[in-house]
PQR file of N, CA, C, O and H, with PARSE charges and radii, in Angstrom:
ATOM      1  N   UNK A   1      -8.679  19.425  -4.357 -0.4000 1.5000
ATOM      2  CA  UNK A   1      -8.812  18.269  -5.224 -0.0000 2.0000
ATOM      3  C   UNK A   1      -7.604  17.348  -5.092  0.5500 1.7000
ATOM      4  O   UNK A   1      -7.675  16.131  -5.259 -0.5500 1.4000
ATOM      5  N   UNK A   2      -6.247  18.157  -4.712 -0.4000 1.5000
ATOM      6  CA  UNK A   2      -5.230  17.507  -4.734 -0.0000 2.0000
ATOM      7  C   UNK A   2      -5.241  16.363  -3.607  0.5500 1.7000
ATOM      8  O   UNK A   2      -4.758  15.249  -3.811 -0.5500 1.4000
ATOM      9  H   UNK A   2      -6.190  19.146  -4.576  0.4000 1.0000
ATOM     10  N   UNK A   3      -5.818  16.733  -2.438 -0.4000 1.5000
ATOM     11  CA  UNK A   3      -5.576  16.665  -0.997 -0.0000 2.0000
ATOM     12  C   UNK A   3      -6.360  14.792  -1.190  0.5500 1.7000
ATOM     13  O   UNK A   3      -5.939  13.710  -0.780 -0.5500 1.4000
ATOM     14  H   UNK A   3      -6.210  17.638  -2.272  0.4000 1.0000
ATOM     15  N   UNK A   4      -7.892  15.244  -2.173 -0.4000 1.5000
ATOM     16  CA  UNK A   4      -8.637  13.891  -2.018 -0.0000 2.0000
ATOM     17  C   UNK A   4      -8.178  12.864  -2.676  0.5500 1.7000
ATOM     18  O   UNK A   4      -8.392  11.669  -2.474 -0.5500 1.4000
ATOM     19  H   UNK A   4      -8.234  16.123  -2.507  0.4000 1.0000
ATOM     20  N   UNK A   5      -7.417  13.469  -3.624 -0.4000 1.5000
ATOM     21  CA  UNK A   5      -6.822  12.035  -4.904 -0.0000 2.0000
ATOM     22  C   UNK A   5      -5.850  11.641  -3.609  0.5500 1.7000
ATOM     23  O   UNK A   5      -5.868  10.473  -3.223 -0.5500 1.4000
ATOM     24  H   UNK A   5      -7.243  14.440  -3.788  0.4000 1.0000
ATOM     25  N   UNK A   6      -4.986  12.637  -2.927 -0.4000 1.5000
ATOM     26  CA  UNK A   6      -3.484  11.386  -2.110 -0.0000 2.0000
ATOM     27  C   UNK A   6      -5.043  10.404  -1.330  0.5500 1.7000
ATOM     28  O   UNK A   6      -5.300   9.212  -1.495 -0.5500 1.4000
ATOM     29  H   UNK A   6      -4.972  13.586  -3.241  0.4000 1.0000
ATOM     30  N   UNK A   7      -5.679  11.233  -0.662 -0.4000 1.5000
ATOM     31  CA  UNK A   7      -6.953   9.875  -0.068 -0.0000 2.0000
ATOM     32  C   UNK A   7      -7.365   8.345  -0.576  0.5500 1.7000
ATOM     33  O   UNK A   7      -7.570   7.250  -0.052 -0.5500 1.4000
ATOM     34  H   UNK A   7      -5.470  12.202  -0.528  0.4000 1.0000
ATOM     35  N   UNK A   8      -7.364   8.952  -1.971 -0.4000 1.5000
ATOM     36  CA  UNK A   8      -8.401   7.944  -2.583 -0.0000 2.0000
ATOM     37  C   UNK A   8      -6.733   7.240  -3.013  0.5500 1.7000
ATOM     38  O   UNK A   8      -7.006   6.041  -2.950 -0.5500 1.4000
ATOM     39  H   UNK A   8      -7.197   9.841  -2.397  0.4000 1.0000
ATOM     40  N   UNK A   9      -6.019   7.273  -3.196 -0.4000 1.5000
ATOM     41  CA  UNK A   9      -5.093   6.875  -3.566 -0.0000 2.0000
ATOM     42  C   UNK A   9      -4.074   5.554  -2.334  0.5500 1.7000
ATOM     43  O   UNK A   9      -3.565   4.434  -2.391 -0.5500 1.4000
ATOM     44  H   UNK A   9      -5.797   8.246  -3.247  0.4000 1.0000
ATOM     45  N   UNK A  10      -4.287   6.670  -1.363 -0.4000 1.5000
ATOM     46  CA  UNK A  10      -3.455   5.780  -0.247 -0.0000 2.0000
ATOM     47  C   UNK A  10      -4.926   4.799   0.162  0.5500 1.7000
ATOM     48  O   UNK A  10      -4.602   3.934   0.975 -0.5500 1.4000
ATOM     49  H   UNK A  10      -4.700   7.580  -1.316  0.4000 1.0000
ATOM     50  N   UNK A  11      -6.332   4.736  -0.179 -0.4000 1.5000
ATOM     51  CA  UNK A  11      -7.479   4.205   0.189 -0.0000 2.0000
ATOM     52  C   UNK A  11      -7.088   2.357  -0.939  0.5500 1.7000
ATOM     53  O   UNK A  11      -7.196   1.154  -0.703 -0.5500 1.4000
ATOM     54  H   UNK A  11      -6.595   5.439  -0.840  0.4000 1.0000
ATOM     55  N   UNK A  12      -6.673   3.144  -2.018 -0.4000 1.5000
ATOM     56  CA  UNK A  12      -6.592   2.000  -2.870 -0.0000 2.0000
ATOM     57  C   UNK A  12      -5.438   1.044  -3.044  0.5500 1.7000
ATOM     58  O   UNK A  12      -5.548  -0.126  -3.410 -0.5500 1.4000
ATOM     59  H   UNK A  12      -6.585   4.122  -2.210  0.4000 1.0000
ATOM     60  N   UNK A  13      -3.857   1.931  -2.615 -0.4000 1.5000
ATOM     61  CA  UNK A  13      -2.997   1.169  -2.007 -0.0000 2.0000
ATOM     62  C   UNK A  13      -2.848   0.336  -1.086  0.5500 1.7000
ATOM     63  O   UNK A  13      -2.204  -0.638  -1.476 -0.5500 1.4000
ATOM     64  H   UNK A  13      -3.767   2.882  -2.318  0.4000 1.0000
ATOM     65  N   UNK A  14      -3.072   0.298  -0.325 -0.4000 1.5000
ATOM     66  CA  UNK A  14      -3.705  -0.050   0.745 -0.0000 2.0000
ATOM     67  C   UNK A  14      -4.829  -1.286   1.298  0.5500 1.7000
ATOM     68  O   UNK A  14      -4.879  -2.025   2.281 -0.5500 1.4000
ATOM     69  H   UNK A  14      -3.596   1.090  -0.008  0.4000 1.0000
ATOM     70  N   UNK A  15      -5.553  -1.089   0.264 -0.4000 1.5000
ATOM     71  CA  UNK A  15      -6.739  -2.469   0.012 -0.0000 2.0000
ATOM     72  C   UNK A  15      -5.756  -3.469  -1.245  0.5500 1.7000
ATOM     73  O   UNK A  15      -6.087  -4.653  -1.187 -0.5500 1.4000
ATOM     74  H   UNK A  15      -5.513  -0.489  -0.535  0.4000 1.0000
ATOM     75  N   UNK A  16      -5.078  -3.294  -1.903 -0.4000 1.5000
ATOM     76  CA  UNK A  16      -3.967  -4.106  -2.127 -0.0000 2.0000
ATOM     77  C   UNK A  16      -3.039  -4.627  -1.630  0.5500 1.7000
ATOM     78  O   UNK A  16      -2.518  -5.709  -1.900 -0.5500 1.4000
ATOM     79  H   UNK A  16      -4.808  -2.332  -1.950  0.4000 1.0000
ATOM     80  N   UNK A  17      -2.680  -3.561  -0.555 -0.4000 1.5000
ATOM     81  CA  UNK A  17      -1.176  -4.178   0.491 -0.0000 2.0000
ATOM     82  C   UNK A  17      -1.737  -5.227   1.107  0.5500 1.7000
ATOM     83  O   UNK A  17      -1.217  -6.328   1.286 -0.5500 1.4000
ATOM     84  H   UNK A  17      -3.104  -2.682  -0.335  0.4000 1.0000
ATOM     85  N   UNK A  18      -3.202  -4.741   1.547 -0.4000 1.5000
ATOM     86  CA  UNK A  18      -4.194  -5.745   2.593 -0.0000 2.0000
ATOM     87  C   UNK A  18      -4.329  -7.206   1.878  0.5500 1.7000
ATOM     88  O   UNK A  18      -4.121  -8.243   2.508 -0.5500 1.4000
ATOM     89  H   UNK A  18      -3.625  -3.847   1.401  0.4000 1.0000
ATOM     90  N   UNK A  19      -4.688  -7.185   0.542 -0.4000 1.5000
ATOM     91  CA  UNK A  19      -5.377  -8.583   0.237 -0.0000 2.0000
ATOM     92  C   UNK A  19      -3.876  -8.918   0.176  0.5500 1.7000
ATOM     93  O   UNK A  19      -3.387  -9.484   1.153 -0.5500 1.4000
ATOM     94  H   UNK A  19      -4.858  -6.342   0.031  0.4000 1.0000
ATOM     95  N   UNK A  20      -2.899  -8.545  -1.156 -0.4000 1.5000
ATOM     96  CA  UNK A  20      -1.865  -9.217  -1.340 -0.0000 2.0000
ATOM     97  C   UNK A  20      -1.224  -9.606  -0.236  0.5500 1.7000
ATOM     98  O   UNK A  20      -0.516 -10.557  -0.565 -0.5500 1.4000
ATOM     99  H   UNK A  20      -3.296  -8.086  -1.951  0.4000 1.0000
ATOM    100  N   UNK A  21      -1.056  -9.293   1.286 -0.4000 1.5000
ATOM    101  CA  UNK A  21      -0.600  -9.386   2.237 -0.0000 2.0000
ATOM    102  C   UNK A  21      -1.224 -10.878   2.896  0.5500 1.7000
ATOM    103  O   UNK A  21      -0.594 -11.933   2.969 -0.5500 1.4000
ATOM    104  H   UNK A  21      -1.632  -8.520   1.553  0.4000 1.0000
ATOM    105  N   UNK A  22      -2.454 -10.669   3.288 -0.4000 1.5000
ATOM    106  CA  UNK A  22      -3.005 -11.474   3.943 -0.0000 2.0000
ATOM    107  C   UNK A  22      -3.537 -12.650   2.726  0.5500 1.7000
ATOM    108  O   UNK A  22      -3.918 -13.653   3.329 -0.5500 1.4000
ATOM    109  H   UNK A  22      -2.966  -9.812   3.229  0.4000 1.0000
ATOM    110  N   UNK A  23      -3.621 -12.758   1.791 -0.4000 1.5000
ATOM    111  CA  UNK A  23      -3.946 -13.901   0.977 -0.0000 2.0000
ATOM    112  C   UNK A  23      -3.012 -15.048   1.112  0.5500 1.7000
ATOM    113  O   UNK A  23      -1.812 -15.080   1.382 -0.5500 1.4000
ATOM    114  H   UNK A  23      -3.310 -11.943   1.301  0.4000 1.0000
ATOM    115  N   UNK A  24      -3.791 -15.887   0.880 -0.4000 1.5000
ATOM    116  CA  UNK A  24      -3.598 -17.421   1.142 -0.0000 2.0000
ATOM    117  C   UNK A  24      -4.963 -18.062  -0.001  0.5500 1.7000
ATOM    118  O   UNK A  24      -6.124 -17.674  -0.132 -0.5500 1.4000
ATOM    119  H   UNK A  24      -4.766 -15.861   0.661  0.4000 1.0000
ATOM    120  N   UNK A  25      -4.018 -19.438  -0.850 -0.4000 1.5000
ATOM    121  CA  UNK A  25      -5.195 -20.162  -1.360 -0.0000 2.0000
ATOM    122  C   UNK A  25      -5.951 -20.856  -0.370  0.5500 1.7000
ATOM    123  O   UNK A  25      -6.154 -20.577   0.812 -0.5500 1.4000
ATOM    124  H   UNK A  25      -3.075 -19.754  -0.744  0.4000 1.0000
ATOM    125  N   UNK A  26      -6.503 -22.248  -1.395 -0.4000 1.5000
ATOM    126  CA  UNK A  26      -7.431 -23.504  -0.335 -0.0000 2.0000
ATOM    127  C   UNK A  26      -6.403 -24.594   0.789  0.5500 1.7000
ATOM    128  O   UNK A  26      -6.613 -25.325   1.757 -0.5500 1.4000
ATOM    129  H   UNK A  26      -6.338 -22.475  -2.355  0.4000 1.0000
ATOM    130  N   UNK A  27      -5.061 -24.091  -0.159 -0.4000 1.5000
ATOM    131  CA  UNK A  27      -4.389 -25.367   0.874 -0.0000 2.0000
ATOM    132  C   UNK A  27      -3.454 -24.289   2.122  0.5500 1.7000
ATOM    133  O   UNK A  27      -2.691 -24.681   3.004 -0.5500 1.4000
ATOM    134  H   UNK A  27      -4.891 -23.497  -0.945  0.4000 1.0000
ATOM    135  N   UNK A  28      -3.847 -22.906   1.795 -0.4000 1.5000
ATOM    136  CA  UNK A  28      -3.046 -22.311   3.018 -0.0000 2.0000
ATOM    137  C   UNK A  28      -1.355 -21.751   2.879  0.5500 1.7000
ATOM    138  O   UNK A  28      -0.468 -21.354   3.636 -0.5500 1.4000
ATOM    139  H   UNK A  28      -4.467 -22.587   1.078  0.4000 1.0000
ATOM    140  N   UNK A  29      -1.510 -21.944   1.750 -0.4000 1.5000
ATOM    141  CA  UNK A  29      -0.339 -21.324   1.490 -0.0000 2.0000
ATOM    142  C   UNK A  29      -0.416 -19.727   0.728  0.5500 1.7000
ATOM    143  O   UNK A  29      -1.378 -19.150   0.220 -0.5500 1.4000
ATOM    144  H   UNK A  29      -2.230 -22.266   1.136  0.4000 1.0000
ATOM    145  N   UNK A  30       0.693 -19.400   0.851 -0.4000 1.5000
ATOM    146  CA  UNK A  30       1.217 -17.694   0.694 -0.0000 2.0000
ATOM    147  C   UNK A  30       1.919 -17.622  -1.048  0.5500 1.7000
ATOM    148  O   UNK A  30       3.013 -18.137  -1.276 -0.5500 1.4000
ATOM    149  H   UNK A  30       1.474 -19.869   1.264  0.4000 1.0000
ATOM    150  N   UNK A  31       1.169 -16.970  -2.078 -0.4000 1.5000
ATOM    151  CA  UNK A  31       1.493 -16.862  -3.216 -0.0000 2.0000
ATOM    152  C   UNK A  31       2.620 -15.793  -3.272  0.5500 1.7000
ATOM    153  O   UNK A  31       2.319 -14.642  -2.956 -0.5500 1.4000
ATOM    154  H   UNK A  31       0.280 -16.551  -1.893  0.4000 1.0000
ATOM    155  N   UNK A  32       3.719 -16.042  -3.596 -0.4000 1.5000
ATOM    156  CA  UNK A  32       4.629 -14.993  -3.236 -0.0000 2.0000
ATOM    157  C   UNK A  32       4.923 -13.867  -4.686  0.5500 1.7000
ATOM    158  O   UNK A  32       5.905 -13.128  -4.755 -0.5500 1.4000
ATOM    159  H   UNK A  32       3.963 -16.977  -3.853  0.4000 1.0000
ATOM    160  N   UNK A  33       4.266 -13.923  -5.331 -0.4000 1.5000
ATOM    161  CA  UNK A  33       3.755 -12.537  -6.331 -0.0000 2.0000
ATOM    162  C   UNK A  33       2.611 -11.684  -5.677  0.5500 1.7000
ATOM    163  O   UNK A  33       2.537 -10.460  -5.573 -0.5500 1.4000
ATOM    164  H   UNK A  33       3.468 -14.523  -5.275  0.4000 1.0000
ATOM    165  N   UNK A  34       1.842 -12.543  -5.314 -0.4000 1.5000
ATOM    166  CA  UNK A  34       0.724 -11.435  -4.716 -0.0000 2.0000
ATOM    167  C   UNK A  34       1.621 -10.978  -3.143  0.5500 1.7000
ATOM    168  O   UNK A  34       1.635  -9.748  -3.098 -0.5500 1.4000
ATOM    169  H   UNK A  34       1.902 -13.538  -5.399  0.4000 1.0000
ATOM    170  N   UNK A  35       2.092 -11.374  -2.328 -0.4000 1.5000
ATOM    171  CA  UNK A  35       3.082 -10.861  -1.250 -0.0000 2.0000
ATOM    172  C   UNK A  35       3.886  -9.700  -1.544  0.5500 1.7000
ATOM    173  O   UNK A  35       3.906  -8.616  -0.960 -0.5500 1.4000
ATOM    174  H   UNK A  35       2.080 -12.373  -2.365  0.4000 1.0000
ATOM    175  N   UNK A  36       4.708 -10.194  -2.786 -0.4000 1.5000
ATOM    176  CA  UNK A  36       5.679  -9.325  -3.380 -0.0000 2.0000
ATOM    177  C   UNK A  36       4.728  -7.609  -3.862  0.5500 1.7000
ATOM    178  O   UNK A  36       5.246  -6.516  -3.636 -0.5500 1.4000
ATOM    179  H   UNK A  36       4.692 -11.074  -3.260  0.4000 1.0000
ATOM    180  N   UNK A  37       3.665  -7.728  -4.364 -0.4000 1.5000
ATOM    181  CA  UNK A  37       3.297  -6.743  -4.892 -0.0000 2.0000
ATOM    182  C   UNK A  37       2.619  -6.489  -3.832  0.5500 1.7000
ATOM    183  O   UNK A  37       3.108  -5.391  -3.565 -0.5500 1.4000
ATOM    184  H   UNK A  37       3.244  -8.616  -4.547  0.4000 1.0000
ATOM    185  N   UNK A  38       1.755  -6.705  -2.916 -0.4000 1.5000
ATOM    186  CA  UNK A  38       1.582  -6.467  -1.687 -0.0000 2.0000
ATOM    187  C   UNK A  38       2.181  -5.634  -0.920  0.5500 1.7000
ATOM    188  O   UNK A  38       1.562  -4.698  -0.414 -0.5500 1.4000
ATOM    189  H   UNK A  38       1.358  -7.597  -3.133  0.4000 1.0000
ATOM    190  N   UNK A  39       3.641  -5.859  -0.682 -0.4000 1.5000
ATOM    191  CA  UNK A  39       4.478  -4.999   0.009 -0.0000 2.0000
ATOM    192  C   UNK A  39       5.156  -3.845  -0.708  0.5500 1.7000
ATOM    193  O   UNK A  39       5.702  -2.941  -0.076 -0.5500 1.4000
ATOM    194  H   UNK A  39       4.144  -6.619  -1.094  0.4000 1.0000
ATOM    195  N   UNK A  40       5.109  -3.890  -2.257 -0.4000 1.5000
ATOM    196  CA  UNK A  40       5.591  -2.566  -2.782 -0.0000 2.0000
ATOM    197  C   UNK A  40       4.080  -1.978  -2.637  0.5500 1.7000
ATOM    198  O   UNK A  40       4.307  -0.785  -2.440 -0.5500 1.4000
ATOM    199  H   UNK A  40       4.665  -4.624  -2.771  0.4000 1.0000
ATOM    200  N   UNK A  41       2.848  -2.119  -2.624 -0.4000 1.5000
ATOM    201  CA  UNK A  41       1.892  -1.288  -2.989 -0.0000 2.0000
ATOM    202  C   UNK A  41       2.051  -0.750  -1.226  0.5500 1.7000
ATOM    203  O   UNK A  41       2.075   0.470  -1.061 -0.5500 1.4000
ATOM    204  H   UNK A  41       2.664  -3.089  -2.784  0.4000 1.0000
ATOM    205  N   UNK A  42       2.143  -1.550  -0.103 -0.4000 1.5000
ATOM    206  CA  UNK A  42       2.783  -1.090   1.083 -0.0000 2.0000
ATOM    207  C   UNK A  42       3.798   0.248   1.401  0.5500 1.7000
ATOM    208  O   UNK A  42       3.620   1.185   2.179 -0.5500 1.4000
ATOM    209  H   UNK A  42       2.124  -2.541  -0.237  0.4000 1.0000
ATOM    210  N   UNK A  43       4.795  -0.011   0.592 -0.4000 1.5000
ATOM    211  CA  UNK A  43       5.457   0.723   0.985 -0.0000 2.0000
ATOM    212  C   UNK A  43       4.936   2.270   0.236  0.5500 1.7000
ATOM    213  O   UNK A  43       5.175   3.348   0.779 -0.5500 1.4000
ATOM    214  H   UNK A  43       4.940  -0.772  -0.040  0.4000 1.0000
ATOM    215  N   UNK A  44       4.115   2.135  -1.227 -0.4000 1.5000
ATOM    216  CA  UNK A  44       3.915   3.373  -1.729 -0.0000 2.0000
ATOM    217  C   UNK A  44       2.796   3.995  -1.221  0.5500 1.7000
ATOM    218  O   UNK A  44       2.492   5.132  -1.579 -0.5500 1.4000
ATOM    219  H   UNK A  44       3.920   1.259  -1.668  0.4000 1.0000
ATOM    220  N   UNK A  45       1.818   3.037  -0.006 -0.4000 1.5000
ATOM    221  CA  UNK A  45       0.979   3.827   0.675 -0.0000 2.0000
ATOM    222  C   UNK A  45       1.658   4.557   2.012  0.5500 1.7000
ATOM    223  O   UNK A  45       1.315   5.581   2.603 -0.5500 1.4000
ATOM    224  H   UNK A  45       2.065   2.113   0.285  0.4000 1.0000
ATOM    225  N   UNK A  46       2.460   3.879   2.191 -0.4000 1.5000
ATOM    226  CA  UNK A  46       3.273   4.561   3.514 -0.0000 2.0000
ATOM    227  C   UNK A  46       3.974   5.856   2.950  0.5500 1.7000
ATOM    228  O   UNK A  46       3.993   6.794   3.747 -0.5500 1.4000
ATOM    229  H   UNK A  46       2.738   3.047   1.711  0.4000 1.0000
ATOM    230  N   UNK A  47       4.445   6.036   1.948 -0.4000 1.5000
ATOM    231  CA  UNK A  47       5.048   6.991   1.434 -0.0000 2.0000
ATOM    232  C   UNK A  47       4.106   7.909   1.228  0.5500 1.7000
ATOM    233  O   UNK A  47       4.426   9.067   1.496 -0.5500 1.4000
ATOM    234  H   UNK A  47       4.430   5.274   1.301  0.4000 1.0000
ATOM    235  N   UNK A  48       2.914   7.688   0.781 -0.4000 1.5000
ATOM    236  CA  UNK A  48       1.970   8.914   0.060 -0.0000 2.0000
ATOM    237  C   UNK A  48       1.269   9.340   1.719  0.5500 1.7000
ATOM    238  O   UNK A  48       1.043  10.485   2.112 -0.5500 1.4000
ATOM    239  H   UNK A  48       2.655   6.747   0.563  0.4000 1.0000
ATOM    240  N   UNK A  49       1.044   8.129   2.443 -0.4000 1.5000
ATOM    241  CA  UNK A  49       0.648   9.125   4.168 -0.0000 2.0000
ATOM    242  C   UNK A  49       1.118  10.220   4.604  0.5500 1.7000
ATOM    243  O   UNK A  49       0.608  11.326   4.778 -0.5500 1.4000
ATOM    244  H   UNK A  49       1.228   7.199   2.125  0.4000 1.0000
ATOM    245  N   UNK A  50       2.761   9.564   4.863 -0.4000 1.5000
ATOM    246  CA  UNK A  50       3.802  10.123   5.671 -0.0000 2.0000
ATOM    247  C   UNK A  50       4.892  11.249   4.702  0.5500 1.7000
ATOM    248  O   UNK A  50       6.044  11.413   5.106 -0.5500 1.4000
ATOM    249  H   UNK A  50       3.176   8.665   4.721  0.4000 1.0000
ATOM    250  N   UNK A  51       4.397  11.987   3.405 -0.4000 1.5000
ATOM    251  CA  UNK A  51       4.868  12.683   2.894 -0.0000 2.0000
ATOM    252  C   UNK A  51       3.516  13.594   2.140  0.5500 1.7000
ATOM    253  O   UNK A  51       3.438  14.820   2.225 -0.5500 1.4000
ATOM    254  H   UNK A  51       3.462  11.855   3.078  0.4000 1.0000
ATOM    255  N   UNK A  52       2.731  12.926   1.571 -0.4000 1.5000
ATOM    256  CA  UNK A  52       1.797  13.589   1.037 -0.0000 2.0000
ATOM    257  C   UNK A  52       0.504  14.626   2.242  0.5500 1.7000
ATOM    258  O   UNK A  52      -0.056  15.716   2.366 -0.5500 1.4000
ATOM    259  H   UNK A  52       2.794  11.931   1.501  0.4000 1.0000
ATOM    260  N   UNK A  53       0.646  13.368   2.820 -0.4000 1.5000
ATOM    261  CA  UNK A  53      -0.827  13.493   3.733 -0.0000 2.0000
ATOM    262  C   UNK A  53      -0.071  14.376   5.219  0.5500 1.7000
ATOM    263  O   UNK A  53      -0.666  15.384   5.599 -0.5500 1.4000
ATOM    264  H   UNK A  53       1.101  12.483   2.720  0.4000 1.0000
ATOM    265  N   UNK A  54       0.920  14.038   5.809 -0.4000 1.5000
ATOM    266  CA  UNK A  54       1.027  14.381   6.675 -0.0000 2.0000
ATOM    267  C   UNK A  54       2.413  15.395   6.525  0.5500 1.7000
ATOM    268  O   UNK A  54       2.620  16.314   7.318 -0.5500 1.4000
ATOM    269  H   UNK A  54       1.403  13.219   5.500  0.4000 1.0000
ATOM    270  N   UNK A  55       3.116  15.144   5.638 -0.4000 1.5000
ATOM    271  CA  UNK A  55       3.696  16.775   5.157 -0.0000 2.0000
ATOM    272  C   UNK A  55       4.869  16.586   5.976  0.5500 1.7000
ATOM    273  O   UNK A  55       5.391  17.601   6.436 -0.5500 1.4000
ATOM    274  H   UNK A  55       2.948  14.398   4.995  0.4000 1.0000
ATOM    275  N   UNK A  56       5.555  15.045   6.329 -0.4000 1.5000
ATOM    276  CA  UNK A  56       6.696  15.220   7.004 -0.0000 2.0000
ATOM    277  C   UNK A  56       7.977  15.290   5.464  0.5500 1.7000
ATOM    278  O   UNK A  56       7.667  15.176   4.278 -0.5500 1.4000
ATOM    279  H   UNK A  56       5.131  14.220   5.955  0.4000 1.0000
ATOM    280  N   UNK A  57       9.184  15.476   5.958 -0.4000 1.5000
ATOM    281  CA  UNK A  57      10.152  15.780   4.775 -0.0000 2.0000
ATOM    282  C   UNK A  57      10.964  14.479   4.258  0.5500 1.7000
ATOM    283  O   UNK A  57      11.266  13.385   4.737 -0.5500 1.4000
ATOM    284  H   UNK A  57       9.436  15.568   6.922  0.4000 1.0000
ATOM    285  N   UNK A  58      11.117  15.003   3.318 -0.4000 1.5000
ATOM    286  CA  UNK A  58      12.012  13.796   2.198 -0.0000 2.0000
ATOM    287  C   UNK A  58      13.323  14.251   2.202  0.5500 1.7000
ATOM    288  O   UNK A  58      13.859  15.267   1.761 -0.5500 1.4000
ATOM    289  H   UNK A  58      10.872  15.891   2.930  0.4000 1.0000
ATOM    290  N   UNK A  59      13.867  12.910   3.019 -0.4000 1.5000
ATOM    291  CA  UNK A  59      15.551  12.807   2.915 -0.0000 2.0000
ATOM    292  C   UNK A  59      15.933  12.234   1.591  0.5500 1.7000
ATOM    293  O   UNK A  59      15.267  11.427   0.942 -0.5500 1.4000
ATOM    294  H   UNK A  59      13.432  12.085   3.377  0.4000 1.0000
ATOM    295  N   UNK A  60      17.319  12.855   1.207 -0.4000 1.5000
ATOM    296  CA  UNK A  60      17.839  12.293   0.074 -0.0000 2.0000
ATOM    297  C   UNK A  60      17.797  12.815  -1.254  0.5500 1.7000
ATOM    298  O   UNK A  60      18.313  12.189  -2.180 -0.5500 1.4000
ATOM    299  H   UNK A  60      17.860  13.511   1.734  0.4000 1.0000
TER
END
């Protein structure tokens, strides 16, 4: 059960890093709150992969 929540979890991080990342309004510009939260929801899917999912170790 544990294994599917990091899934569904890094599934939903992830579709946030994506929109907040790549969004743009009508005139083409980059909202830099949705960027900003974009890249922390980024970095906490990279973290839950590369520690949860794939079981490498935590420095520090």
């Amino acid at each position: 059960m544990d294994a599917l929540l990091d899934w569904v979890f890094l599934a939903a991080t992830g579709a946030i890093a994506w929109h907040g990342i790549t969004f743009r309004d009508e005139e083409g510009e980059r909202d830099w709150v949705r960027l900003l939260f974009g890249c922390i929801a980024l970095i906490f899917a990279l973290r839950v992969l590369a520690v949860d999912i794939l079981g490498l170790p935590v420095f520090g």
